[in-house]
C-alpha positions as CSV (number, residue, x, y, z in Angstrom):
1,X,290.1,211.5,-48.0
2,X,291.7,210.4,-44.9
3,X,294.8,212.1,-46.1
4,X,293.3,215.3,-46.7
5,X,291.4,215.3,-43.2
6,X,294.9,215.1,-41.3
7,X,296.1,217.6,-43.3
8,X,293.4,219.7,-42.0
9,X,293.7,218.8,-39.0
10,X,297.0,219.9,-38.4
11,X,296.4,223.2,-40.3
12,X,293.8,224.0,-37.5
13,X,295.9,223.0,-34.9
14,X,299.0,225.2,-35.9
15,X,296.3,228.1,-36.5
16,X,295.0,227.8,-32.7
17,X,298.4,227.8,-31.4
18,X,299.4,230.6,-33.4
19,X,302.0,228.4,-34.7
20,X,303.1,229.5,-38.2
21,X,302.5,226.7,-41.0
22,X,306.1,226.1,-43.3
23,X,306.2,226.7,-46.5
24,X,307.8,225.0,-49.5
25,X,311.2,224.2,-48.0
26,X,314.3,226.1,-49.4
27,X,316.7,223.8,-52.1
28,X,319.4,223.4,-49.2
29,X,322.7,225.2,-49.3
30,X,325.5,223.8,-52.0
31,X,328.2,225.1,-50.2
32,X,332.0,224.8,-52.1
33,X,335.3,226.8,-51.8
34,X,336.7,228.8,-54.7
35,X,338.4,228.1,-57.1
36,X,338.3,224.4,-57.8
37,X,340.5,224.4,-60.2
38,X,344.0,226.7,-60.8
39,X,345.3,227.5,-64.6
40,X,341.5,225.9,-66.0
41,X,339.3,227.8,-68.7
42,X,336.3,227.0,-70.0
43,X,335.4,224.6,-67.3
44,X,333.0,222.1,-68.2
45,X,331.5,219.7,-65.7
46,X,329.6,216.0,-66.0
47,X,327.1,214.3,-63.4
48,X,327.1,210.8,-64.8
49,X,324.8,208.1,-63.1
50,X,327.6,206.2,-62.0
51,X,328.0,208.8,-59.1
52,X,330.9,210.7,-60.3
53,X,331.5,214.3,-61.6
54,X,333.7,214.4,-64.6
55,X,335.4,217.5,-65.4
56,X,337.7,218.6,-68.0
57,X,338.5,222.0,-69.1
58,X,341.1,224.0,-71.6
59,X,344.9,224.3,-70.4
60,X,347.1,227.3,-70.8
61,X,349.1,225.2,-73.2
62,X,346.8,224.0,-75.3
63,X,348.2,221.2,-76.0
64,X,346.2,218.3,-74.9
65,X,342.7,217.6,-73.0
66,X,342.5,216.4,-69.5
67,X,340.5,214.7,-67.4
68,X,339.3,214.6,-63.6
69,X,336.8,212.9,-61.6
70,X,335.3,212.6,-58.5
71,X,332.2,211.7,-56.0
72,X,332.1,215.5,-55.0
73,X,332.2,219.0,-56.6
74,X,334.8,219.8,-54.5
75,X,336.8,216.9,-54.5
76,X,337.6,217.8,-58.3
77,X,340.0,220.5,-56.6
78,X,342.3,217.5,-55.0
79,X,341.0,215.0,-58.2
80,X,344.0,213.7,-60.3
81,X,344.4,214.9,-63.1
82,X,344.9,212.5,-66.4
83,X,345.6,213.5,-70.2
84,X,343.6,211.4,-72.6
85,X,344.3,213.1,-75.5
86,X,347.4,215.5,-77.0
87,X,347.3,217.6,-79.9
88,X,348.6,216.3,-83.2
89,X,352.6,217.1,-84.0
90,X,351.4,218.0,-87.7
91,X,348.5,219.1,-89.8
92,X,344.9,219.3,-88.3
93,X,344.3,219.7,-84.3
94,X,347.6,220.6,-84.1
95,X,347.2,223.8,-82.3
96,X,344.7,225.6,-79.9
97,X,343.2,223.1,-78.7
98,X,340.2,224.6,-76.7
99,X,337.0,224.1,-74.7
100,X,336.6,220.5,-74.4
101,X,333.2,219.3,-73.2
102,X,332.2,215.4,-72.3
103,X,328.7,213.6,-72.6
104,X,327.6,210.5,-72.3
105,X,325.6,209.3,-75.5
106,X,324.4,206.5,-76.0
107,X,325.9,204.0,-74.1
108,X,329.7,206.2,-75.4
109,X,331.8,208.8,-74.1
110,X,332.3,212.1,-76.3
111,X,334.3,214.9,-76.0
112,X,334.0,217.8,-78.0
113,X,336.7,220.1,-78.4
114,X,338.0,222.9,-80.9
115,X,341.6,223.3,-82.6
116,X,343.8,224.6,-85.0
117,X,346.4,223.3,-87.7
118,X,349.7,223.7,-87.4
119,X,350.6,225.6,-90.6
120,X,347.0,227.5,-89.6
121,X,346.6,227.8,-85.8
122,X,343.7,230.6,-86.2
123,X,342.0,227.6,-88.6
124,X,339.7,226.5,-85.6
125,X,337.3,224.0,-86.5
126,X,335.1,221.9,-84.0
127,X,336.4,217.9,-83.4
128,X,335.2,214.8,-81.7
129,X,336.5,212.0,-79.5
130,X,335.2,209.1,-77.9
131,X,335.3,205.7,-75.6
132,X,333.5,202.7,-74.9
133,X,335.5,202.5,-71.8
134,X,333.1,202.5,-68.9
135,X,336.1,204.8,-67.3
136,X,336.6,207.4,-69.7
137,X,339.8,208.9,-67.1
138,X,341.3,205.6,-67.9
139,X,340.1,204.4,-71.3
140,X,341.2,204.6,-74.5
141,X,339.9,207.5,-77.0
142,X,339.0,207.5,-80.8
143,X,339.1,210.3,-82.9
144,X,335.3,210.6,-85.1
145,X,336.9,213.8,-86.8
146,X,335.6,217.0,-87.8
147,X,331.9,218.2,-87.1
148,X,331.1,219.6,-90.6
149,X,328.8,222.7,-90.7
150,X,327.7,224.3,-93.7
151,X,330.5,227.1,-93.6
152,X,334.4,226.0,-93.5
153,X,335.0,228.8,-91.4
154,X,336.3,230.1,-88.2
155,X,334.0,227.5,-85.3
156,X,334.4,226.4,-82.1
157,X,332.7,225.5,-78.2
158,X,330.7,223.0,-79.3
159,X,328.1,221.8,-76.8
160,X,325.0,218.9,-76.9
161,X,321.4,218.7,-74.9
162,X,318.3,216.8,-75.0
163,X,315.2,218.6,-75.5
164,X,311.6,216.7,-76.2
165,X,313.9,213.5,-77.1
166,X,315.8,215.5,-79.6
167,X,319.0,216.0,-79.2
168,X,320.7,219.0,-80.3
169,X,324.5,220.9,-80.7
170,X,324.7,224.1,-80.1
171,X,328.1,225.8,-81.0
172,X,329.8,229.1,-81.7
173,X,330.7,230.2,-85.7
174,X,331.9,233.0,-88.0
175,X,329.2,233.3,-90.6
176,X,330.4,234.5,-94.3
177,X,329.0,238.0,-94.7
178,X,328.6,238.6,-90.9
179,X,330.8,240.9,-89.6
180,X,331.5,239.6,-86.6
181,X,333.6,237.2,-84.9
182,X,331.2,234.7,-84.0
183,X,327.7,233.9,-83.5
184,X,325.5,231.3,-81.9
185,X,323.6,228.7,-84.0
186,X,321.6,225.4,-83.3
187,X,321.0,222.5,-85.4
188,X,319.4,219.2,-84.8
189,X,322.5,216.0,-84.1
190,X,322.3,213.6,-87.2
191,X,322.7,209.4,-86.8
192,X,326.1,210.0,-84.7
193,X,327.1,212.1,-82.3
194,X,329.9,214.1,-84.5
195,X,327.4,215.0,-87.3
196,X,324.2,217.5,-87.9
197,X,321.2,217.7,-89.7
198,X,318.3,219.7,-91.3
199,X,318.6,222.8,-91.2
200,X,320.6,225.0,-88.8
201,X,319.1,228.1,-86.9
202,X,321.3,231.2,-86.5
203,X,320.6,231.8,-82.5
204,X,322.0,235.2,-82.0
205,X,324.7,238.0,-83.4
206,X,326.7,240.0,-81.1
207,X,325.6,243.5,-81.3
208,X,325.0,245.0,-78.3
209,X,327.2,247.2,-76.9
210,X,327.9,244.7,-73.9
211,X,328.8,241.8,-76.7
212,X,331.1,243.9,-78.9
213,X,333.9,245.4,-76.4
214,X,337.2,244.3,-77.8
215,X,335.7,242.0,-80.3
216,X,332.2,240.9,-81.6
217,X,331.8,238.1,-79.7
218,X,329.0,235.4,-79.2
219,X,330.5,231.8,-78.0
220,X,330.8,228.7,-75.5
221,X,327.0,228.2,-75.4
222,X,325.1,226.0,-73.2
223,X,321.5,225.1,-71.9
224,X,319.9,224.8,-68.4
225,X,316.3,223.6,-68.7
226,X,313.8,224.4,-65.7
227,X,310.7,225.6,-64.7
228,X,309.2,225.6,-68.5
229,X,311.7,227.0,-70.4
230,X,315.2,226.7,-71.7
231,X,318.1,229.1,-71.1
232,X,321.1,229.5,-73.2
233,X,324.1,231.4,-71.4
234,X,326.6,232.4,-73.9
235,X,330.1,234.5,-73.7
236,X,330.1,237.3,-74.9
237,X,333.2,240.1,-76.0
238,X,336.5,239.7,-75.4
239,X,338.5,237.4,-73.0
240,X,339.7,239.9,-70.7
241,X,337.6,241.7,-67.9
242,X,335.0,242.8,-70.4
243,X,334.0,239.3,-71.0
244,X,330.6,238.5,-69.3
245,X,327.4,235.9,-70.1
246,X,324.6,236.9,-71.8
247,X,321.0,234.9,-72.0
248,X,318.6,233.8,-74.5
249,X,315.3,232.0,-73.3
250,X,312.9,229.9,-75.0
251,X,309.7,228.6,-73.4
252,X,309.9,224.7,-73.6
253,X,307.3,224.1,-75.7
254,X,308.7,226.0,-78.8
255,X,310.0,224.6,-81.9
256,X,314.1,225.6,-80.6
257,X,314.9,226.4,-84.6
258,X,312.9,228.7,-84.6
259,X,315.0,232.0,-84.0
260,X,311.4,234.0,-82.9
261,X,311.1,231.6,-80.5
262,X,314.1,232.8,-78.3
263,X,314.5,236.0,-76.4
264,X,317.7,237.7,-75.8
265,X,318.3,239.4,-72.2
266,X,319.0,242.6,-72.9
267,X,321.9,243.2,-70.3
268,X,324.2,240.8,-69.5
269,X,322.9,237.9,-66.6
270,X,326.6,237.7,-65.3
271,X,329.9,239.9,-65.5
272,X,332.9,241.3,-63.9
273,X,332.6,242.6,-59.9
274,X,335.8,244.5,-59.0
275,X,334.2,244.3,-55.5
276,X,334.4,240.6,-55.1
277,X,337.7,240.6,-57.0
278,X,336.4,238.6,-60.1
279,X,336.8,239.5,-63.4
280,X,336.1,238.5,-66.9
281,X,333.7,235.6,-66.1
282,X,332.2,233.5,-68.5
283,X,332.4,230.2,-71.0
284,X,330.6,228.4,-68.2
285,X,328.6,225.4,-67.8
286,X,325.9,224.0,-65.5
287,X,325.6,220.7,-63.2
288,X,324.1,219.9,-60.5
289,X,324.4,219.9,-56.6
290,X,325.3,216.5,-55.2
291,X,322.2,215.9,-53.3
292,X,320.6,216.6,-56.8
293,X,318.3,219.9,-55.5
294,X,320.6,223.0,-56.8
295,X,321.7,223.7,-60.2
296,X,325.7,224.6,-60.2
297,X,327.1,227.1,-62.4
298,X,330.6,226.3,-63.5
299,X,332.4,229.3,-65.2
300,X,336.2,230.6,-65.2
301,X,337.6,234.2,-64.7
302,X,340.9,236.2,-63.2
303,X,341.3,237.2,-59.8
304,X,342.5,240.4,-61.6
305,X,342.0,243.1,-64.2
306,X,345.1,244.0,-65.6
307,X,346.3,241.7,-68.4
308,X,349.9,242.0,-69.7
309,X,349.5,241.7,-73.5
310,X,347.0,239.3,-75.1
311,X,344.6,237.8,-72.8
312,X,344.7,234.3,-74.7
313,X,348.3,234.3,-73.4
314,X,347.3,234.8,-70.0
315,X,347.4,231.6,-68.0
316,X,345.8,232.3,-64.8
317,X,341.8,231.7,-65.6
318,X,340.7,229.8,-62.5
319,X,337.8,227.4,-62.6
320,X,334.5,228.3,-60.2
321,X,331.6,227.2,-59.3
322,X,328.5,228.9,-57.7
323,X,324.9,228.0,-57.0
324,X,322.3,228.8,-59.2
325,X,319.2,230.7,-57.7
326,X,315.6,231.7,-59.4
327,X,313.6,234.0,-59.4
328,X,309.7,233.7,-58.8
329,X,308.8,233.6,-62.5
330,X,310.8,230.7,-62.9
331,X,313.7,232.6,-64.7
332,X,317.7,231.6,-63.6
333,X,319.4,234.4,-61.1
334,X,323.2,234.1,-61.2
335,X,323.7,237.0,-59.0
336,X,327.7,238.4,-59.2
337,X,330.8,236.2,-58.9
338,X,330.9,235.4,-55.5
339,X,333.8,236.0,-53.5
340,X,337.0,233.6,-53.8
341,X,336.9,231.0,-50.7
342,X,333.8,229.7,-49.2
343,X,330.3,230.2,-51.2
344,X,327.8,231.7,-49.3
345,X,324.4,231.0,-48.3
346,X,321.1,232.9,-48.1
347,X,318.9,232.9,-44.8
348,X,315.1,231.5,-45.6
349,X,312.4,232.3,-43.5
350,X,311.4,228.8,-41.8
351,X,307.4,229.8,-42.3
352,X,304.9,231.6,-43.9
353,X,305.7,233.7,-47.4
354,X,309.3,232.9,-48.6
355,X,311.4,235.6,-47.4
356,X,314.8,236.3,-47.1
357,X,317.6,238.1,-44.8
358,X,318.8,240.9,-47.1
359,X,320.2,244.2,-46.3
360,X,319.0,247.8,-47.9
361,X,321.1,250.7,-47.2
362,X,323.0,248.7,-44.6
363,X,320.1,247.5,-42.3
364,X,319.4,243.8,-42.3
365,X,315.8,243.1,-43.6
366,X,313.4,240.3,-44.3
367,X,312.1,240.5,-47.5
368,X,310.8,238.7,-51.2
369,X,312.2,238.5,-54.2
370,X,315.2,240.1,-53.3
371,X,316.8,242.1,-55.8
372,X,320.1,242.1,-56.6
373,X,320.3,238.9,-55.4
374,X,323.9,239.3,-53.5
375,X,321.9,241.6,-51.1
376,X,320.5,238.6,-49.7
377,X,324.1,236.2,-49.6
378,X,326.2,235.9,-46.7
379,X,329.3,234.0,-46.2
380,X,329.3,232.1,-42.9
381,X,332.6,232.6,-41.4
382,X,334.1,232.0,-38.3
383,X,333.2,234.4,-35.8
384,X,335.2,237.4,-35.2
385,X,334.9,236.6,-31.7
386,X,336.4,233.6,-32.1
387,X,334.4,230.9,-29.4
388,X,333.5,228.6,-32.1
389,X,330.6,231.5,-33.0
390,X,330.1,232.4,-37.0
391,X,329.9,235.7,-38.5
392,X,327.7,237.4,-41.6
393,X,329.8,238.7,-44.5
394,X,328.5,240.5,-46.8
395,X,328.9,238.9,-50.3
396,X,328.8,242.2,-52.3
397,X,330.2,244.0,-49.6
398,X,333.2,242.0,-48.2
399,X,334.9,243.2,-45.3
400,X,331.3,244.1,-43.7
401,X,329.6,242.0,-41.5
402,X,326.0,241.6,-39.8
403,X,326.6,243.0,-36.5
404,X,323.3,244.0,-33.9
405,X,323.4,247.5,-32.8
406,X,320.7,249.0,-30.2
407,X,318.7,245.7,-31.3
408,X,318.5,246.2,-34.6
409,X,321.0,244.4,-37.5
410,X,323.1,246.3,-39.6
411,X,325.6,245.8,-41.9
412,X,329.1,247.6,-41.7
413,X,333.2,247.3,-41.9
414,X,334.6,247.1,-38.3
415,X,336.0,249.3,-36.6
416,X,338.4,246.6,-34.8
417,X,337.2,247.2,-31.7
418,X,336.1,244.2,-29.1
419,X,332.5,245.1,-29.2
420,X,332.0,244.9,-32.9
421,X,333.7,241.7,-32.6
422,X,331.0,240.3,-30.5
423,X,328.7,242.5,-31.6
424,X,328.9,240.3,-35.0
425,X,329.6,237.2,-33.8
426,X,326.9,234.2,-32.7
427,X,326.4,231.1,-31.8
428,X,324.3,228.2,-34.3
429,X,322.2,226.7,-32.8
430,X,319.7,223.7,-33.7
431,X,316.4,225.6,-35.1
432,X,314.1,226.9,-32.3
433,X,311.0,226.2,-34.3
434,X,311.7,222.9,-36.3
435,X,314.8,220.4,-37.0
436,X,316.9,220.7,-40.4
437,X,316.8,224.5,-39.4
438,X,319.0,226.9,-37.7
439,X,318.7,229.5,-35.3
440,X,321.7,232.4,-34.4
441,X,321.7,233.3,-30.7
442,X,323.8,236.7,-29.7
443,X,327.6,236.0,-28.2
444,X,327.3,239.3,-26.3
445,X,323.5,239.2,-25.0
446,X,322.8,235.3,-24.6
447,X,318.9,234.4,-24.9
448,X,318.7,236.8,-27.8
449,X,317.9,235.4,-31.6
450,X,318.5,236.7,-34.7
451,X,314.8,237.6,-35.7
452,X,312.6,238.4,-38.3
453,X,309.6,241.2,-37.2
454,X,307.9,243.8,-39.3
455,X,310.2,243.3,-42.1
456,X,312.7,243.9,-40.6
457,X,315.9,241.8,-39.0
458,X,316.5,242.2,-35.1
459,X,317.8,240.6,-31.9
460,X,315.3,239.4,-29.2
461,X,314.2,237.3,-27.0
462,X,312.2,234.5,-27.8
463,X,309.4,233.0,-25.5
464,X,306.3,231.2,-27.5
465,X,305.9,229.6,-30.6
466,X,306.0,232.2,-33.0
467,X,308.9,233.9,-31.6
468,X,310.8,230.6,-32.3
469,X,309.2,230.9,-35.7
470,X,310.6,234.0,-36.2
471,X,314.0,233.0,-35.1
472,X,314.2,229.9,-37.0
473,X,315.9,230.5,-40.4
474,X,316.8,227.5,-43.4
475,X,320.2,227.5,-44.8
476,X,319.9,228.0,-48.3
């Protein structure tokens, strides 16, 4: 009671002094540069409660599975690297070895992993190692064999979650009488980690027209679970610039064999952006931000389209991360592939209705559920001014940058002069209206703020509480 009466109390007095009430604050900003990782497909990346990320990942070779860790996303980049495990001179897992992925289970390290024989390298089957060793980087590794499915066919991308204390494995097969390459399925783990059992549920067949350029295509599933529901992101097509991620979702309190209980997107939720120079991006995986608020996105593609030959011969698949953003229903936004370099950040209205700095037909808005979500990303550079100030860039627009004009806040390519430079360059400050927050003053008019009014983003002057409001902005 007492609780609820200050509450009150201070709703009345922020309403008296016209001083906008804040919302639900913004996740804050997981900011990284790209790429983490050089030469490294099918990322895969582990939060484990002793305070480490552990990240592995296929190598151009494939010829052995290695290891990093360390206390940051971004240290991974500068992590060393260690190889616990190489590929058999003879006989089974003796060629291709691909997509390895480790979990914790149980008090044990696994990795999962796919490969080939040596008389057979196209005979990819799905494996399993693991450790005791508390350090798995440093630890020895046993092999627990083959994950036997009901078909001894064509499988691989093997992946593990925990649903309702049930944990399952998801993975990617060639089903006889299917005519594709491969398809999804799901199956309940049996009494150890490298073995299944019941029956196993047949999640999805490439057939849309998105899943089927170059090949027929449906692999390197995972889940993200939020907000009621579970997502599976899957790669779809083949490995070159047509590959992309596509999305089946499944409310949480559905039986998961069910195959009516999932529903496929019907585009894909991810996929190549010649603007932002990324292409091909896919087999990814999903972590989460070190302050534990954001989801991360880990996924691989090329910095360019044009492969020489086959693309399984290509080496140069970088590893990336991104953060992951939702929607007001709850569902996961992925946005584009971001821009190689720093990851950018969206500007949150510090009260009243979330709302966001976006940009329609080049002029800088404020507005909800922004859609496409890279309308509403900026990478925060340093200024074009130089003066220690920052500048806007456009994330699906590089090269153009938030610059004020008569005012009002457009976005547009410079034209090299002096004035644009200043024109889009400002000064962070500590946030007018509230700490934790930031605020942008103007390099070329000082005592004007970046500002949200009528919908729309302008600079002004700022001289009560809800102008400081207005000008206050979190980072997110």
């Amino acid at each position: 009671m007492k609780t609820a009466f200050l509450r009150l109390a201070v709703l009345v007095l922020a309403v008296s002094a016209w001083i906008p009430v804040p919302q639900a604050s913004a996740t804050p900003a997981a900011r990284y540069t790209n790429p983490i990782a050089e030469r490294r497909a099918d990322p895969h990346v582990f939060k484990h409660t002793d305070g480490f990320y552990y990240f592995t990942a296929t190598v151009p070779e494939y010829d052995r599975i290695v290891l990093r860790r360390a206390t940051t996303i971004q240290g991974l980049a500068s992590a060393a690297e260690t190889v616990i495990w190489r590929k058999h001179s003879s006989g089974e897992m003796a060629a291709h070895i691909w997509a390895p992925e480790i979990h914790f289970i149980n008090g044990k390290w696994y990795v999962y992993f796919a490969a080939g024989r040596s008389d057979d390298v196209w005979r990819i089957r799905m494996y399993v190692l693991e450790s005791s060793s508390a350090d798995p980087v440093t630890g020895s590794w046993t092999e627990r064999g083959r994950i036997t499915t009901p078909w001894d066919t064509f499988s691989l991308d093997a992946s593990t979650f925990v649903h309702n204390n049930v944990r399952y494995l998801t993975w990617a097969q060639q089903e006889p009488g299917i005519s594709t390459n491969s398809n999804v399925y799901l199956a309940r783990m049996g009494s150890t980690p490298w073995t299944i059992t019941g029956s196993v549920t047949r999640l999805t067949v490439p057939a849309l027209s998105w899943e089927t350029r170059g090949y027929k295509v449906a692999e390197g599933p995972t889940v993200l679970q939020r907000n009621g529901k579970i997502f599976l992101t899957y790669s779809a097509s083949a490995t070159d610039a047509n590959y992309c991620l596509g999305m089946l979702t499944a409310p949480a309190s559905a039986d998961l064999l069910n195959p009516a209980s999932w529903t496929k997107s019907p585009s894909p939720v991810f996929a190549t952006n010649a603007a932002t120079g990324q292409y091909g991006p896919g087999h990814n995986s999903f972590t989460v931000s070190e302050d534990g608020t954001s989801d991360v996105m880990v996924y691989h593609d090329r910095n360019y389209r044009d492969i020489s030959g086959d693309p399984l011969n290509d080496p140069n698949r970088r590893t990336r991360v991104q953060k992951v953003h939702y929607r007001s229903d709850g569902t996961p936004d992925f946005g584009i592939p971001v821009p190689d370099g720093p990851t950018p950040v969206r500007l949150k209205t510090y009260a009243g209705p979330e709302r966001f700095v976006r940009h329609w037909e080049y002029r800088a808005r404020v507005e909800a559920n922004v859609s496409p979500l890279a309308d509403s990303q900026f990478k925060l550079v340093a200024g074009l001014a130089g003066s220690g100030t920052t500048s806007f860039e456009s994330t699906n627009f590089p090269g153009y940058h938030l610059r004020h004009r008569n005012n009002e806040l457009w976005v547009e390519r410079g034209d090299g002069s002096t004035l644009f430079r200043n024109d889009a360059s400002f000064t962070q400050r500590a946030g007018l209206a509230g700490s934790g927050a930031v605020s942008f003053e103007s390099l070329n008019f000082p005592g004007l703020y970046l500002r949200a009014a009528n919908g729309l983003l302008v600079l002004q002057a700022v001289s009560d509480a809800q102008g400081r409001a207005d000008a206050t902005f979190a980072l997110e």
